[in-house]
N, C-alpha and C positions, 0 to 999 in steps of 0.2 A: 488328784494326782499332783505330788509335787516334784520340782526340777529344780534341781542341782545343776548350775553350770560354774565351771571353775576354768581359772586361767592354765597359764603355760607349765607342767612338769617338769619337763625336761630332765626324767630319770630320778626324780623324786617319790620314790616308790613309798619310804616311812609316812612323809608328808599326807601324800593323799589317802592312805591308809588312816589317820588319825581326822585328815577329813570328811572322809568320809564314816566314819564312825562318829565322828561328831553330827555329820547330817542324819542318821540311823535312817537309811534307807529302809521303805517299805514295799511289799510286792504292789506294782504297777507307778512309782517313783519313777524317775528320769537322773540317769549322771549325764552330762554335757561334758566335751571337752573343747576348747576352743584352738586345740592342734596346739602341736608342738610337743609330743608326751615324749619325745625319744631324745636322746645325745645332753652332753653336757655333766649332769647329773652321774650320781655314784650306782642307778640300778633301772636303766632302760627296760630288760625285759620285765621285772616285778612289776615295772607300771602297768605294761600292758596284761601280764597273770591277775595282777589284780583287779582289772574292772572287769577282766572277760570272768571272772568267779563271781563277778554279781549279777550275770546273767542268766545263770545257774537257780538264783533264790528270786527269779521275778522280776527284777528291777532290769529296766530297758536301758542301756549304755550305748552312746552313740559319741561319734568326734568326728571335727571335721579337719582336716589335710591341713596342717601347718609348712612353713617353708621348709622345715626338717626332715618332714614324709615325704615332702614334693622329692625332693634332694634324692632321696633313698629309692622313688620309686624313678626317677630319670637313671640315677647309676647304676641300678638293675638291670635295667634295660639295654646299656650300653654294649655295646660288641667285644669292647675290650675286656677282657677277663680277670686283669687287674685294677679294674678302674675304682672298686670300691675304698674310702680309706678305712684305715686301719679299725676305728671304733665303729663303723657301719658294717665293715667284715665282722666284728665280733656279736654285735648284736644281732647279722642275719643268723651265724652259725649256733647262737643261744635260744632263736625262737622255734617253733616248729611251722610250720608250709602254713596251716591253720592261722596260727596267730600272726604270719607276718603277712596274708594274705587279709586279716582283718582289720590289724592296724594299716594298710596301701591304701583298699578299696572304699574308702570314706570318702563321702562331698565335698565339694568347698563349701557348702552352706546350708545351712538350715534353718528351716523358718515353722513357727509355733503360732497357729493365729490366732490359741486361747486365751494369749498374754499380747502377742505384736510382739513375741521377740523373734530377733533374728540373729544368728551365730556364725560367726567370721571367723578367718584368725589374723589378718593382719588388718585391711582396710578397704577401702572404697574412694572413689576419686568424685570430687562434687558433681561434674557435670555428666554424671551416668544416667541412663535412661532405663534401663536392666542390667542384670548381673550376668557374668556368665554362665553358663549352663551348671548344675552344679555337680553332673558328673565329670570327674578329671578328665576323661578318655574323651570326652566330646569336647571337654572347655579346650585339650591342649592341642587339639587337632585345628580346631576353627577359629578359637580366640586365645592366644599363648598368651597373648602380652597382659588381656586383662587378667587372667588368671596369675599369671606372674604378679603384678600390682597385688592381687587380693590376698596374696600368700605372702610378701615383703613391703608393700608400703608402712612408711612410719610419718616422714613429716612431709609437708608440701613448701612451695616457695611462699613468705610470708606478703601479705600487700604492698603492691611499689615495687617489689621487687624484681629485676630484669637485670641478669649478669648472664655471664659467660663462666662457664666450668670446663673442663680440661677432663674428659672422661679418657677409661681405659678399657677397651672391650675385647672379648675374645670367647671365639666359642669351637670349640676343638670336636664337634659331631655328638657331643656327649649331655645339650641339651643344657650345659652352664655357660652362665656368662659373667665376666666379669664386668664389675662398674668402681676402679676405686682413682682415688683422687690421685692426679700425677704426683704428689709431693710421699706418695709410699714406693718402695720399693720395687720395680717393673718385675710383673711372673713374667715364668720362660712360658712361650703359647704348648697349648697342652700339645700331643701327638696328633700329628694330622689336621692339629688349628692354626690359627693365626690372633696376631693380637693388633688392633687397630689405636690410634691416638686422636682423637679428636675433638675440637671443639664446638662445645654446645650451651646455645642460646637459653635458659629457661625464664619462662616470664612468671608472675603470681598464679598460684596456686597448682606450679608445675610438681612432679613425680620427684623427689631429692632422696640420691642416694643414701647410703648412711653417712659415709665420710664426706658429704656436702653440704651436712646438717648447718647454716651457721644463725646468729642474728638476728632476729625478725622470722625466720620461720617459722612454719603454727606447726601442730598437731591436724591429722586434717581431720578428726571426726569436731572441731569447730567451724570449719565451713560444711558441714555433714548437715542437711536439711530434713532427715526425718523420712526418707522419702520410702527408702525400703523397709520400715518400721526401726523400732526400735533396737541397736545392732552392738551384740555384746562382742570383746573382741581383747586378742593378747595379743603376743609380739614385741608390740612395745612396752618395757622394762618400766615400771614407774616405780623410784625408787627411791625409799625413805618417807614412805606413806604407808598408813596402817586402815586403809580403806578403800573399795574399786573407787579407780576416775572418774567422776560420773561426767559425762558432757550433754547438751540439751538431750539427744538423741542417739548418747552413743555410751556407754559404760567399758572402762579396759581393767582386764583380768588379772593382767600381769604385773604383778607385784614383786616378781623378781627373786621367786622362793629360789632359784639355785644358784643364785648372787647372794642369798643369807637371808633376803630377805621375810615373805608371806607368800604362801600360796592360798589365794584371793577366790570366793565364791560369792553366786548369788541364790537365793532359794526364790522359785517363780511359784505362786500358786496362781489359781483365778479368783479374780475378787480383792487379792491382797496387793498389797507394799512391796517391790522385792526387800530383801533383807540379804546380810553383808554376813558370811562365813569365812574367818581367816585361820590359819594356822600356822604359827612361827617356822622359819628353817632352823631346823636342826644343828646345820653349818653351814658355810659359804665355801659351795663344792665349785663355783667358777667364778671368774673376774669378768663384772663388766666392763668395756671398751672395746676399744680396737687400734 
């Protein structure tokens, strides 16, 4: 049996279409996805028509919950009836109950012990001892926050380092929270929220938001010790590279096919090498930053 695990989508439905043809799936093959197949991208629903059609000829398709699904399946749930935006209302009203009910109910993780891999989407913090549960409904009842890290972490505070940040929070019942640097533009607090200002201490190898990335921060799958085996994983954008990251213990996916980049694979068997499957974008359907 071999497995296919591939980075972030992000509505790159041609892309993974050619890579997946280029992998030529066999019956009892594995596609992996490491979350994140929806938004951004020119063809959300095709992502997900097309892996659930290779379910069909044998080949096992699995993903686990990127920050994009987490997102989709909190605003679902919301009580307000207009809470979804605009591209999240179009993609629900394009899937059918079935498929959007395939793409929500995925783990946060999955673990292979034929290889020692294990499938993330965004990271892991060093000083973990277990992950959380890796159904969402139990991770987001009992442990939100880690669950939150394992679906947005990107960089941590780099060595020596111990400053104060100026965060912006606010969580309006709807299960989001904001965290952006005072020097952007203040949101209004959502309906029925509030927005908080406050300042916070982080020392080495703390949680950094994105817009606090500066300097001396690492990547944190380099302080990553190997501990939950081997942990493939997207999210973060590496961009202007034509090959996964590899780190001791930690491989990233995401090559930033819907920034123009590559959408990035690994082929797992047992006994072998992984090996590195890429496939050019087509175009640069979104702009990295923020």
């Amino acid at each position: 049996m071999r497995t296919l695990i591939f980075g972030d989508v992000h509505g790159c439905a041609s892309e993974l279409r050619a890579l997946i043809a280029a992998f030529d799936p066999r019956p009892g093959d594995r596609l992996v996805s490491v979350g994140d197949l929806i938004r951004k991208g020119p063809d959300s629903p095709g992502v997900v028509r097309t892996l659930r059609g290779w379910t069909e000829r044998g080949v096992r398709v699995e993903h686990v919950l990127g920050n994009h699904e987490v997102h989709l399946r909190r605003s679902m749930r919301s009580e307000e009836g207009g809470s979804l935006e605009r591209d999240l209302r179009t993609l629900v009203e394009a899937l059918t109950e079935e498929e959007l009910e395939w793409l929500l109910r995925a783990p946060l993780h999955l673990h292979d012990p034929s290889v020692d891999a294990r499938v993330i989407h965004a990271g892991v913090m060093p000083g973990w001892t277990t992950l959380p549960d890796p159904d969402p409904a139990i991770a987001e009842r009992w442990d939100a926050e880690r669950m939150d890290t394992m679906v947005r972490v990107r960089s941590l505070a780099g060595p020596g380092q111990r400053r104060r940040v100026t965060k912006v929070r606010g969580d309006g019942g709807r299960g989001r929270t904001l965290d952006l640097a005072l020097d952007l533009p203040l949101p209004k607090a959502p309906p029925g929220g509030h927005l908080e200002i406050a300042e916070v201490e982080v020392e080495e190898g703390s949680f950094l938001g994105l817009r606090e990335i500066g300097a001396g921060d690492v990547n944190w799958p380099t302080l990553y010790d190997g501990r939950f085996g081997h942990l493939y994983f997207g999210h973060q954008p590496f961009l202007k590279v034509d090959a996964p990251m590899r780190f001791p213990h930690a491989t990233g996916l995401d090559l930033g096919c819907v920034y123009g980049g590559w959408l990035a694979a690994v082929v797992l068997e047992p006994g072998r090498e992984p090996s590195p499957l890429l496939v050019a974008a087509e175009a640069e359907y979104s702009r990295w930053g923020f």
